[in-house]
C-alpha positions in Angstrom: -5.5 87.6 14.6 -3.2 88.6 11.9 -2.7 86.3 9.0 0.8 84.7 9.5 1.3 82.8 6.6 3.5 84.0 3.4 0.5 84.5 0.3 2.6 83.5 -3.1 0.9 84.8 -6.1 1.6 83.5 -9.4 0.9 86.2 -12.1 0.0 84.8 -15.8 -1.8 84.1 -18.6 -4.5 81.4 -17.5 -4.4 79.1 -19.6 -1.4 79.4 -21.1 -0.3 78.4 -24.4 1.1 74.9 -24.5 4.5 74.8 -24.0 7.9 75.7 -21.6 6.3 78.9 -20.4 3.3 77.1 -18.9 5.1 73.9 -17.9 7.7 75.7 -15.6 4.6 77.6 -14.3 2.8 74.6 -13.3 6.0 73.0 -11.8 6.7 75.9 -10.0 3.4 76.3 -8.3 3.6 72.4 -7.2 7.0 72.6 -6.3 6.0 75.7 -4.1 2.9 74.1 -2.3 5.2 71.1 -1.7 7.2 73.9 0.6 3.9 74.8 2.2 3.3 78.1 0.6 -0.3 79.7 0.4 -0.6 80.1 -3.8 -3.1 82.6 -5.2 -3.2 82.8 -9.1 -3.7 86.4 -10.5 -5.0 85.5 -14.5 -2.9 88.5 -16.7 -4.7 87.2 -19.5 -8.4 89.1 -18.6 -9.1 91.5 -16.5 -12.5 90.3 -14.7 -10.5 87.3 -13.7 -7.8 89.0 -12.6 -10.0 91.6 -10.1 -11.2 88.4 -8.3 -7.6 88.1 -6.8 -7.4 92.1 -5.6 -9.2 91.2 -1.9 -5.9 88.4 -1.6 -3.4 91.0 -2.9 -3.7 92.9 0.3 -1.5 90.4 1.9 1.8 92.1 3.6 3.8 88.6 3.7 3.7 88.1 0.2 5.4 87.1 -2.9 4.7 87.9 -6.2 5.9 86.2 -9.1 4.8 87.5 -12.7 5.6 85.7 -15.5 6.0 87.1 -19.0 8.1 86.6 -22.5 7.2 89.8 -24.2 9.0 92.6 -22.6 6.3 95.6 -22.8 3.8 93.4 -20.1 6.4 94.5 -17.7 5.8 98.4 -18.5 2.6 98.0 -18.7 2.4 96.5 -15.0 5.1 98.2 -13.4 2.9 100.6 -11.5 0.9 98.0 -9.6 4.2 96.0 -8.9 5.8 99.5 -7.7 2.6 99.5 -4.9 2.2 96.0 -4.4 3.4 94.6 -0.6 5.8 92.2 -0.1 8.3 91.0 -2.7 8.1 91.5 -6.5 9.8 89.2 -9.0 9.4 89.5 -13.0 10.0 86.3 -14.5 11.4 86.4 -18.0 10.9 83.2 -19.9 12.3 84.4 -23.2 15.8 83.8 -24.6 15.1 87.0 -26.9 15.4 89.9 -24.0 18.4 91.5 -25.0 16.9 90.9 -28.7 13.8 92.5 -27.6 15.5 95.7 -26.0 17.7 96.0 -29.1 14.7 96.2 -31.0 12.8 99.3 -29.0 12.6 102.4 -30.4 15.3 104.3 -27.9 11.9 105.8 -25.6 10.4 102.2 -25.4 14.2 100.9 -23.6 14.6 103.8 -21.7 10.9 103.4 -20.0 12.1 99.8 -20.3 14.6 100.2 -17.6 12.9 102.3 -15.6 10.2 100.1 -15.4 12.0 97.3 -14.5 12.9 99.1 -11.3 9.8 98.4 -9.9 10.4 94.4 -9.6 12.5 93.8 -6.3 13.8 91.2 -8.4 14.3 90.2 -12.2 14.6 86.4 -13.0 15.7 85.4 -16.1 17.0 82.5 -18.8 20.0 83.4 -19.2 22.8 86.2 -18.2 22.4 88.4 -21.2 19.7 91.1 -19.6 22.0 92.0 -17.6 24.2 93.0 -20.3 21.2 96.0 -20.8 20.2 97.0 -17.8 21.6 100.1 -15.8 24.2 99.8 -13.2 21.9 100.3 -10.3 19.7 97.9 -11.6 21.8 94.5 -12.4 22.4 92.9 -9.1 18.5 92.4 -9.2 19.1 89.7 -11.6 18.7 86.4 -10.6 19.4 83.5 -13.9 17.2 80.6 -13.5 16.4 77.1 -15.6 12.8 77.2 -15.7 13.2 73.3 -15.8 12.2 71.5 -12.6 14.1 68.1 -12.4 12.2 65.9 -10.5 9.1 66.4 -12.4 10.0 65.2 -15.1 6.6 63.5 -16.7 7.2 60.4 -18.0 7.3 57.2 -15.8 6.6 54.3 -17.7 9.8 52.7 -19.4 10.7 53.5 -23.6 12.6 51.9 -25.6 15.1 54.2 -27.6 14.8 54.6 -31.3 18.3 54.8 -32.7 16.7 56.4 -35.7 14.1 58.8 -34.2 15.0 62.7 -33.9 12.5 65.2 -33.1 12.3 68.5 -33.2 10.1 71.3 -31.1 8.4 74.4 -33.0 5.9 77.0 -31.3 3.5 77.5 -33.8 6.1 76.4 -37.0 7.4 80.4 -36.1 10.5 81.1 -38.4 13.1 81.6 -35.7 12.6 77.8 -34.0 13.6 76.7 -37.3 11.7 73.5 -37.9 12.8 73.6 -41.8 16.2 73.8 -41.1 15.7 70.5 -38.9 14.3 68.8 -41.7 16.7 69.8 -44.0 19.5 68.5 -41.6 17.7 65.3 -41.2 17.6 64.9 -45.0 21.5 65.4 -45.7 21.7 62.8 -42.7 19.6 60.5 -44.2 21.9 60.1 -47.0 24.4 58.3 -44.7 21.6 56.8 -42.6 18.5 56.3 -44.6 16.6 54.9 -41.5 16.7 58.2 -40.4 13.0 59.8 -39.4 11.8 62.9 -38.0 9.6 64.1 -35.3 8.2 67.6 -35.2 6.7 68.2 -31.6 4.1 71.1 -32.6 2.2 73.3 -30.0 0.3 76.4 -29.8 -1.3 77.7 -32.7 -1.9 75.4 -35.5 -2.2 78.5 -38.0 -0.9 79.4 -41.2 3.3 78.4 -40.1 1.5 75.3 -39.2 0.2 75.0 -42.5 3.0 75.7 -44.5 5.5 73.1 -43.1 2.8 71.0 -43.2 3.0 71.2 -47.1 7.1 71.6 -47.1 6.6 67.9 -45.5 4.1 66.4 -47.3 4.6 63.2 -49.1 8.2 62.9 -47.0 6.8 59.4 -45.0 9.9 59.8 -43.0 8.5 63.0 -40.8 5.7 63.4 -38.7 4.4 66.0 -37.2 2.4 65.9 -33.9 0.4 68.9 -32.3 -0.3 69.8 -29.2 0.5 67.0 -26.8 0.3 66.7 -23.5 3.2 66.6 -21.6 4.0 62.9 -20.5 3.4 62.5 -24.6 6.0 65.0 -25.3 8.3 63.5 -22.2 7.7 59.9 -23.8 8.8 61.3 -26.9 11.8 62.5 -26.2 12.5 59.2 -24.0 12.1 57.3 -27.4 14.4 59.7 -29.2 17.8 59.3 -30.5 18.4 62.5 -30.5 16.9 66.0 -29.8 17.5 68.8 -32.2 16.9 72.6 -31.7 18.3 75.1 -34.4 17.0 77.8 -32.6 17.5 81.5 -33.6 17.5 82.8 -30.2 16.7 80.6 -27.0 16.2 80.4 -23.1 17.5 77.9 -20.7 14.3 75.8 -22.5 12.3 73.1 -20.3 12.6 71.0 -23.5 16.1 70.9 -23.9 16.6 69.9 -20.7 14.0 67.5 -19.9 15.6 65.9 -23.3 19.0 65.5 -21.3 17.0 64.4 -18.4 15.7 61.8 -20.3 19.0 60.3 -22.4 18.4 61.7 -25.6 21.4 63.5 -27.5 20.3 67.1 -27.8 22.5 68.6 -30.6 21.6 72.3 -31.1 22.8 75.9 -32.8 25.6 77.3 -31.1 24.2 81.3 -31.0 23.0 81.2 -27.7 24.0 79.4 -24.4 23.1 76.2 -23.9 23.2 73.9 -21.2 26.5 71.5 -20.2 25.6 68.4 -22.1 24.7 69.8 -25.6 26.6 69.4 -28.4 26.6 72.6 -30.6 26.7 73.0 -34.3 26.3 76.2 -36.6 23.1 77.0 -37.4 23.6 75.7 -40.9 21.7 72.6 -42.3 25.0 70.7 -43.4 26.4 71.6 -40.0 23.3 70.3 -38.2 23.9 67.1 -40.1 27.6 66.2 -39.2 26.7 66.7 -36.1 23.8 64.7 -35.5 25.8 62.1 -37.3 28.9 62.8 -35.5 28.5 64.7 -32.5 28.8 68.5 -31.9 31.0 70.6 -29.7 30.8 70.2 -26.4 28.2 73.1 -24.6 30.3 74.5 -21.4 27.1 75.9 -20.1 28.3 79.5 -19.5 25.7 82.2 -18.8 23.1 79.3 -17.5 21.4 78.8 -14.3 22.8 76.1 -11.9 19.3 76.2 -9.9 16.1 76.1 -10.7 13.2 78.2 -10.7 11.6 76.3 -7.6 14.9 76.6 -6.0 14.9 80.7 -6.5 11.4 80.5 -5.1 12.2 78.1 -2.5 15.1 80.8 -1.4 13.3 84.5 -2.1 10.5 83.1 -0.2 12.5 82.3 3.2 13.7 85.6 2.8 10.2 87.2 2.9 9.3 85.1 5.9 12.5 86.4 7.6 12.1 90.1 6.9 8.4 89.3 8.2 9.2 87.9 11.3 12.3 90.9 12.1 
C-alpha cells in the first residue's frame, strides 16, 4: 500500500550553533508536527549522517526545507534539490544576501542565480533578494519572520529592570556591533548613571570573544553572558529595559522580535528593515544614546514578513498534499 502521508525534511546543520538560525529551526519543526506532518532531519553538517536519511528521501509527497545563511551551500546543493521529489524550499536566514551576492566575483552570482532555480521556492528575511534575482526567478520568493510567536520561552513572571539593556553578538563578530552598544550605553550613562549592560554572547567564545572581554573589563556596569539557553535568553530580555541591536546588516532576527514579544524597547540601527515596533537610530554611538534615552524613529516595518515561517510551512505544505491527491 502506498505511503500516503506528506514526509517533511528539514535540511541543516545538526547541531547548530546557538542562536536565531537554530531556534526558528527547532520551532519550525514543532510547529510542523503540531500540523501532523511526518519530519525527517537530513544533518548538512556531515555527510555519514546525512546518507542515513537517503532511504526516506525517496518519498514522492514530500517537502524539503534547507536551511542556510551562507549563500554558496545553495550551489553547492542545487543538483540534489534539482532531482529531489516533491517540493523544494531554500531557506535564507541571513540579512546579508543581497550583501553576499554583491560580494561574488561576477561567475560566483551568475552560478548563484542559476542555482537558485533549482529550489521550487526561496524563503527569505527580508525583501532585498529579490532585488538580485532574475526576472523569471522572483515570484519564487516568499519573505518570512523566522520568529514563531507562540513559543516564545519564557513562562515564569520578571520583573523589569528600568536600568538593564542588553545586547546580542554572535561570536563578538564586528558587524553585530557589541562595542558600539557599549559605547552608547556609556554616553547614556552620563544622564542615567544606573544605567548597566547586558551582552547576550553565543557561539564561539574565540578570539572576538576575547577581545570585548578586555574592551569591558574593569567596567562593573556590563556583563557578559555566553551561551545560554533559550528560556535564559527569553528571561533576559523579559527583565530588560530595553533591547539594543546596532547591527551592520540584519534579518527579520528571532531576537528582536521575541524582545517585542516580551515588552522590552528594542531601539536599533536604521540600515536595514526592521520590524513595526522598533525605534531606529543611526548607527552612530551618540545616536544610539539619545535614543535609548529618548526614543527612536518609529520602524514602519516595510520589506518584513507579516507571517511566519511555520505559517509558510503550514501553507506550502497543504499545497503539496493537494497537488498529491490531483
Amino acid at each position: 500500500m502506498a505511503d500516503e502521508r506528506v514526509h517533511v525534511f528539514q535540511w541543516a546543520q545538526v547541531p547548530g550553533p546557538v542562536g536565531g538560525v537554530t531556534r526558528s529551526v527547532h520551532d519550525l519543526t514543532a510547529g510542523l508536527v503540531d500540523a501532523g506532518a511526518t519530519m525527517h532531519q537530513v544533518d548538512t553538517g556531515s555527510a555519514p549522517r546525512a546518507a542515513r536519511a537517503v532511504p526516506a528521501l525517496r518519498a514522492r509527497r514530500a517537502l524539503h526545507l534547507f536551511h542556510i545563511t551562507r549563500l554558496w551551500r545553495a550551489i553547492v546543493l542545487a543538483p540534489v534539490f534539482a532531482v529531489l521529489p516533491g517540493r523544494t524550499v531554500v531557506v535564507l536566514h541571513s540579512g546579508s544576501t543581497r550583501r553576499q551576492v554583491e560580494c561574488m566575483p561576477a561567475w560566483r552570482a551568475r552560478l548563484l542565480r542559476t542555482s537558485l532555480a533549482a529550489y521550487d521556492e526561496i524563503w527569505a528575511v527580508n525583501d532585498e533578494i529579490r532585488e538580485v534575482l532574475p526576472e523569471r526567478l522572483r515570484d519564487r520568493v516568499v519573505v518570512v519572520s523566522p520568529f514563531v510567536p507562540t513559543r516564545v520561552t519564557s513562562t515564569e513572571p520578571v520583573e523589569r529592570d528600568p536600568d538593564l539593556v542588553t545586547v546580542a553578538t554572535n561570536s563578538g563578530l564586528a558587524h553585530y556591533n557589541a562595542s558600539l552598544a557599549v559605547e552608547a550605553v556609556r554616553l547614556a550613562r552620563a544622564e542615567r548613571p544606573g544605567l548597566r549592560l547586558w551582552v547576550l554572547a553565543y557561539d564561539q567564545d574565540g578570539p572576538h570573544m576575547a577581545a570585548l572581554r578586555r574592551e569591558v573589563e574593569g567596567l562593573d556596569w556590563v556583563e557578559v553572558s555566553m551561551n545560554l539557553s533559550a528560556t535564559e535568553v527569553s528571561a533576559a530580555l523579559a527583565r530588560s529595559a530595553v533591547f539594543l541591536r546596532p547591527t551592520t546588516w540584519d534579518g527579520d532576527s528571532v531576537i528582536v522580535r521575541e524582545a517585542l514579544a516580551m515588552g522590552a524597547r528594542v531601539v536599533a540601527s536604521d540600515l536595514v528593515a526592521r520590524p513595526v515596533g522598533v525605534e531606529l537610530a543611526a548607527l552612530d554611538a551618540r545616536a544610539l544614546a539619545d535614543a535609548l534615552l529618548n526614543g527612536g524613529r518609529p520602524s514602519d516595518g516595510a520589506g518584513l514578513a507579516h507571517q511566519s515561517v511555520v505559517d509558510a510551512a503550514v501553507a506550502t505544505l497543504a499545497l503539496v498534499s493537494q497537488a498529491s491527491a490531483g
